[in-house]
C-alpha positions in Angstrom: -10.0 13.7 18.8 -8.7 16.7 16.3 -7.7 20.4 17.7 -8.0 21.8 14.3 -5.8 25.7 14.4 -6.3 28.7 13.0 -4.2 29.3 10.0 -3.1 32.2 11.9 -2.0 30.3 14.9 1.5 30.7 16.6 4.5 27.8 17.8 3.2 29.1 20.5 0.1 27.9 20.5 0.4 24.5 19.3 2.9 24.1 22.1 0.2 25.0 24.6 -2.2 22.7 22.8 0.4 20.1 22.9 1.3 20.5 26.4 -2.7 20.7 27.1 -3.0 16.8 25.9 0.4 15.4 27.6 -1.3 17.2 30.8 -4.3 15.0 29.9 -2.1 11.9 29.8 -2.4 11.2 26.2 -0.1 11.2 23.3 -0.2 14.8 20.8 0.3 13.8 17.4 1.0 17.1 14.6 -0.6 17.3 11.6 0.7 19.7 9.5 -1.4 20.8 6.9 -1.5 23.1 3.6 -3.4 25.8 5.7 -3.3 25.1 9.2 -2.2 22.7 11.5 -4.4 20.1 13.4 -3.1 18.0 16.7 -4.3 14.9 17.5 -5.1 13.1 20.1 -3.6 9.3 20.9 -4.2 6.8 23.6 -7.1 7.7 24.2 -10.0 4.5 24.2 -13.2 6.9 24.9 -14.3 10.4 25.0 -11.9 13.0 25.6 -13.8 16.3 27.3 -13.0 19.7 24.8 -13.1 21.7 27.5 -10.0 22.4 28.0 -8.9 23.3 24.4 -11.5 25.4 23.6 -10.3 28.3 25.3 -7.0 28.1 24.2 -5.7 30.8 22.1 -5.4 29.9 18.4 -7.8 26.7 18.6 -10.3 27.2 15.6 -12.5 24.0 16.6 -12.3 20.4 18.4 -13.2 17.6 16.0 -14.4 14.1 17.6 -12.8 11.3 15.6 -15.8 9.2 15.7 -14.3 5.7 13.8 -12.5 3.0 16.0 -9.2 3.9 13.6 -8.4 7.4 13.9 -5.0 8.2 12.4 -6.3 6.0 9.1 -9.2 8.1 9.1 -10.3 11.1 6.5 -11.2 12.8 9.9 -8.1 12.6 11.0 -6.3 13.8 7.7 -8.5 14.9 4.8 -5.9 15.2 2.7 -4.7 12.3 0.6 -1.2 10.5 1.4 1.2 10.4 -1.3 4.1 7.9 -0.6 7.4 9.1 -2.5 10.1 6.5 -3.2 13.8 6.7 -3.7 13.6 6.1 -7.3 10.8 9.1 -7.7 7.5 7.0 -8.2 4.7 8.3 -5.8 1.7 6.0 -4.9 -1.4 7.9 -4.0 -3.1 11.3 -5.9 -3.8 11.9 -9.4 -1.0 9.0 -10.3 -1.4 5.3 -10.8 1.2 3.2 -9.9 1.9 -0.5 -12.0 3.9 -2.9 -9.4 4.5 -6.0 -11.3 7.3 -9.0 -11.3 6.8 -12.8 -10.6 5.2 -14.2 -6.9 8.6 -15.7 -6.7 12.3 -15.0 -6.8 13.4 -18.3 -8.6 16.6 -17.4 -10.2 19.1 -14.4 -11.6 18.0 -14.8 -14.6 14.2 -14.8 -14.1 14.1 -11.9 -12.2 16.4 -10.3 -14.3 14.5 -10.7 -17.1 11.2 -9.8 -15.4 12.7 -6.4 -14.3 13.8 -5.6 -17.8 10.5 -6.5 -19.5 8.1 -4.7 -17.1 10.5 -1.8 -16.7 10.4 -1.8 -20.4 6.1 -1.6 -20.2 6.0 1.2 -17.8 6.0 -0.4 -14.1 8.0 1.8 -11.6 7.6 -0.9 -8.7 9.4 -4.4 -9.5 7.4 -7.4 -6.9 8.5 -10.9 -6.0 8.8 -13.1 -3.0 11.8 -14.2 -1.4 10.0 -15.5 1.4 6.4 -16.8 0.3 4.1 -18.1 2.8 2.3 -21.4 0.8 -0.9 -23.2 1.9 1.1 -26.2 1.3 4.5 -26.9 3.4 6.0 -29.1 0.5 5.6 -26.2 -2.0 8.1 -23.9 -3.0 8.8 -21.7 0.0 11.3 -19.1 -2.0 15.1 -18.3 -2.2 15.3 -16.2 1.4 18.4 -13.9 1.8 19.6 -14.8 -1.4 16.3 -13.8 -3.3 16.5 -10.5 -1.5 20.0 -9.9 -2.8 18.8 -10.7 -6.3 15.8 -8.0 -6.1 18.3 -5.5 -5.0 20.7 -6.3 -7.8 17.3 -6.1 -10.1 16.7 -2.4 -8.4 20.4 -1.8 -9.4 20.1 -2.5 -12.7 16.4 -1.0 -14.0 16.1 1.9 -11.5 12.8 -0.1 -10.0 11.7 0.2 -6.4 10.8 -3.2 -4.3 8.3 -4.8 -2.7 8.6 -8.2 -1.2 7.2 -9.8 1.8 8.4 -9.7 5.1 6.4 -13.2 7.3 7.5 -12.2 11.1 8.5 -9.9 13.3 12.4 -11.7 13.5 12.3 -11.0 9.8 11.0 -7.3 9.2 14.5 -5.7 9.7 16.1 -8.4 7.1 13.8 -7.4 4.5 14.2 -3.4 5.4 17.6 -3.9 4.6 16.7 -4.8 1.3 13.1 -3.5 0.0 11.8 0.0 -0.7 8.4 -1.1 0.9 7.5 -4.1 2.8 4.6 -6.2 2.2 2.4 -7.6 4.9 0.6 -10.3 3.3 -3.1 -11.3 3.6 -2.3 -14.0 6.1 -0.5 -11.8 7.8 -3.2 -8.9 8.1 -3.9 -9.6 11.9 -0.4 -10.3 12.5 -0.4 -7.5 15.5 3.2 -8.6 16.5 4.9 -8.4 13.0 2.8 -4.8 12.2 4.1 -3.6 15.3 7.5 -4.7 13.9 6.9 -3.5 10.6 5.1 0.3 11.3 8.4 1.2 13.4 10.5 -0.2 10.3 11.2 3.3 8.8 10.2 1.5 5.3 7.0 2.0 3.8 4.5 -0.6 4.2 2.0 -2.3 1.9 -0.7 -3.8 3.8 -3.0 -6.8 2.1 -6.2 -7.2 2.9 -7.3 -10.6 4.9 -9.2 -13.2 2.9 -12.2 -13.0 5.4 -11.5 -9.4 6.3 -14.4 -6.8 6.9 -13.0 -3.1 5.8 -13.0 -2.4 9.2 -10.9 -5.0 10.5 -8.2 -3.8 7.3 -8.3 -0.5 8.2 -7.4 -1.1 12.1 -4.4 -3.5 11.1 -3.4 -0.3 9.5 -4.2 1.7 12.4 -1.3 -0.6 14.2 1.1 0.5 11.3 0.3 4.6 12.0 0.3 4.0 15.5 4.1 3.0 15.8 4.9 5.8 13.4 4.7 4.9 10.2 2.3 7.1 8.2 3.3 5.7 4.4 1.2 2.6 4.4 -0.3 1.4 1.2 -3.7 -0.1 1.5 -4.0 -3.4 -1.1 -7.3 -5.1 -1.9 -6.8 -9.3 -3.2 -9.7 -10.8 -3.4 -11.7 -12.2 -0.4 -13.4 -15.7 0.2 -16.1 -16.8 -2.3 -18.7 -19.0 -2.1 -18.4 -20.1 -5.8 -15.8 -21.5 -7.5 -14.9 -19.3 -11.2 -12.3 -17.4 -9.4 -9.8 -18.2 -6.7 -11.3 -15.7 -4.6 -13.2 -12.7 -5.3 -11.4 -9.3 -5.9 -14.0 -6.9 -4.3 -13.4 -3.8 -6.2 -16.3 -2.1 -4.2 -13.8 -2.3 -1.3 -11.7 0.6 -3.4 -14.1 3.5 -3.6 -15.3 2.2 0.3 -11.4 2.6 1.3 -11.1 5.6 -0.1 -14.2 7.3 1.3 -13.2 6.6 4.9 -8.8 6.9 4.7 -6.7 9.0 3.6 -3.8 6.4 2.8 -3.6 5.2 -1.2 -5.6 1.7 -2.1 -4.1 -0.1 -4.6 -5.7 -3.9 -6.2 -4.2 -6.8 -7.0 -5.8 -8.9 -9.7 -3.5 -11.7 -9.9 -4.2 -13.0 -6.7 -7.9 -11.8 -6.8 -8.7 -13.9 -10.0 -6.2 -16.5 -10.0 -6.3 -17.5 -13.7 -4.1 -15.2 -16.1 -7.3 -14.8 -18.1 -9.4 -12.4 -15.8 -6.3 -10.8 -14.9 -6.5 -7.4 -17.3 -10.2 -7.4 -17.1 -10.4 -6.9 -13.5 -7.2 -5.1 -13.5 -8.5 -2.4 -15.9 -11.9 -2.2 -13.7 -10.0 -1.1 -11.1 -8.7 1.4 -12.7 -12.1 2.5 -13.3 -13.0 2.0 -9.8 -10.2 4.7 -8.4 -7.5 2.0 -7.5 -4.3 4.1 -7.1 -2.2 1.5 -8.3 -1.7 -2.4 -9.5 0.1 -5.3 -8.4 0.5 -7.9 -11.2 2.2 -11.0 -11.5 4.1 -10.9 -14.3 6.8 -14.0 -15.0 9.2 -14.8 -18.4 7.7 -18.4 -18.3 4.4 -18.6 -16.8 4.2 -22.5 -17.4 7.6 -23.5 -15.5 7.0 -21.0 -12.9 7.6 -22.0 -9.0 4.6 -20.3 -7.7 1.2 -19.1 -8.9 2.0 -19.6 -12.9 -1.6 -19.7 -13.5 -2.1 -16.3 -12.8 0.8 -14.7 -14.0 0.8 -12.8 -17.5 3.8 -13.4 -19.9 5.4 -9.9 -20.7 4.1 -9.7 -23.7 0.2 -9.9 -22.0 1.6 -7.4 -19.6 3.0 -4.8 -22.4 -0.8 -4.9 -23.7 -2.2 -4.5 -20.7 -0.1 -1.2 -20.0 -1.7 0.6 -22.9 -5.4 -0.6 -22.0 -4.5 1.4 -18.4 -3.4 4.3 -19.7 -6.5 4.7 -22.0 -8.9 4.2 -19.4 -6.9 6.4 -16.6 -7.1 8.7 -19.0 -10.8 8.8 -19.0 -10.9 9.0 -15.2 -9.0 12.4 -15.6 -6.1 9.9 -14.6 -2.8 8.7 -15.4 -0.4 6.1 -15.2 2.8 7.0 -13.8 5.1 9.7 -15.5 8.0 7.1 -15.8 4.3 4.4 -17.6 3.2 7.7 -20.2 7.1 8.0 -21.2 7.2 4.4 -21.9 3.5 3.9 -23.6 4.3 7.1 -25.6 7.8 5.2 -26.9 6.1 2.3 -27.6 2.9 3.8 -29.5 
């Protein structure tokens, strides 16, 4: 439930709202807003009676959140989220954000390299793994610590932000230390323990969607993430089982517009891992563009052949430095753009 205030309402009348719902035994949560504030209502599992809020002075109306997640929810905030980094990049509203860098951290060199070049195209968010979760346990399982100290010497030298993957709760605070946002990946959607971990984190969170996950069941893992306090959470669509077999899953862009009707939060796409072969990468990355995708994340390795992990889907920079102008073009017809830091870099290069 929503108390929604009059724009003219006093402190002191939130505080008696406020006080109204601890009375109650649930939890008041503030929403400031442009024109008024709204208080919501946590903890509660059924209907909470209006009663007494309506007579409360400066109450304008009482809004029953009517989804299962309610802090995700366009009820409870109808205002988009934009997330802010430390390096000035913001993912959410007019903007579109480009994340790319390899699935893995294999070496200095390579993500040195990999931060350069798509710096270079425009991205403002640098990816890779240190610690990948692989179908298989004889495959590359990536660098740990050390891969995280290489990201942050990559941040140090382009200016990028970083996302990487954190794969358990005993691990969330190691990769805090290092990351601008941390990554909960699609195996790790339902994870309730390690989103617990992660939402009270102070870091922002990027949250993949499951690969058998209904929209509901993404937007209450996130649910877990607001609820211990962390509002900056990044919604990211990759690709969900398929029954046929041209794609290594199937990127469901519908899932974009269908996020972004029912939460306020930033959806973002990944084609690399909805696709699978380098090949349908930019077409499905510039289609969700088109579809109102705030923001990429593409794989994007020096040497796509000898890579560790997932060369088959990665583009070679050169791919990705293409790819960057096709976005902006289309954004642009959307009434869109890339990133200020992607326009300064497309203009240069054009």
């Amino acid at each position: 439930m929503l108390v929604v205030m009059d724009h003219r309402a006093s402190e002191e009348d939130v505080e008696a709202v406020v006080q109204t719902i601890e009375e109650m035994g649930y939890e008041p949560e503030p929403i400031p807003g442009r024109q008024r504030t709204a208080i919501g209502v946590v903890g509660n599992d059924g209907y909470v009676d209006e009663d007494p809020f309506v007579a409360l002075d400066g109450v304008r109306e009482v809004i029953h959140v009517s989804r299962p997640y309610k802090q995700v929810s366009r009820e409870w905030r109808p205002e988009e989220t934009v997330i802010e980094l430390p390096n000035g990049a913001t993912i959410g509203g007019e903007g579109v954000t480009i994340m790319a860098g390899p699935c893995s951290v294999e070496s200095e060199e390579q993500i040195l390299e990999a931060a350069r070049r798509v710096k270079r195209a425009g991205a403002t968010v640098l990816r890779g793994g240190a610690f990948k979760p692989r179908t298989s346990p004889y495959s590359f399982q990536g660098l740990g610590e050390p891969g995280l100290e290489l990201l942050a010497r990559a941040r140090e030298e382009t200016g990028l932000a970083i996302v990487t993957e954190a794969l358990d709760p005993s691990g969330v605070e190691l990769v805090a230390r290092y990351t601008d946002i941390i990554q909960i990946g699609a195996r790790n959607m339902q994870n309730y323990s390690l989103l617990r971990a992660a939402g009270s984190a102070g870091k922002p969170v990027m949250l993949k969607r499951g690969i058998s996950a209904t929209l509901r069941e993404w937007l209450l893992a996130a649910e877990y993430l607001l609820n211990e306090g962390e509002s900056r959470v990044i919604l990211c669509e990759r690709g969900v089982r398929n029954f046929d077999d041209h794609a290594r899953y199937l990127l469901d862009l519908t899932a974009v517009p269908s996020a972004k009707q029912e939460t306020h939060l930033p959806v973002i796409a990944d084609p690399s891992h909805g696709t699978g072969d380098r090949k349908k990468v930019p077409p499905m990355a510039r289609a969700a563009v088109a579809a109102g995708a705030d923001g990429l994340l593409v794989e994007v390795h020096p040497d796509p052949p000898h890579a560790l992990s997932d060369g088959a889907q990665s583009l070679t920079p050169d791919r990705f430095d293409e790819l960057m102008e096709e976005l902006e073009a289309i954004a642009a017809s959307i009434d869109r753009h890339l990133t200020p830091a992607v326009r300064e870099a497309v203009e240069a290069a054009g």
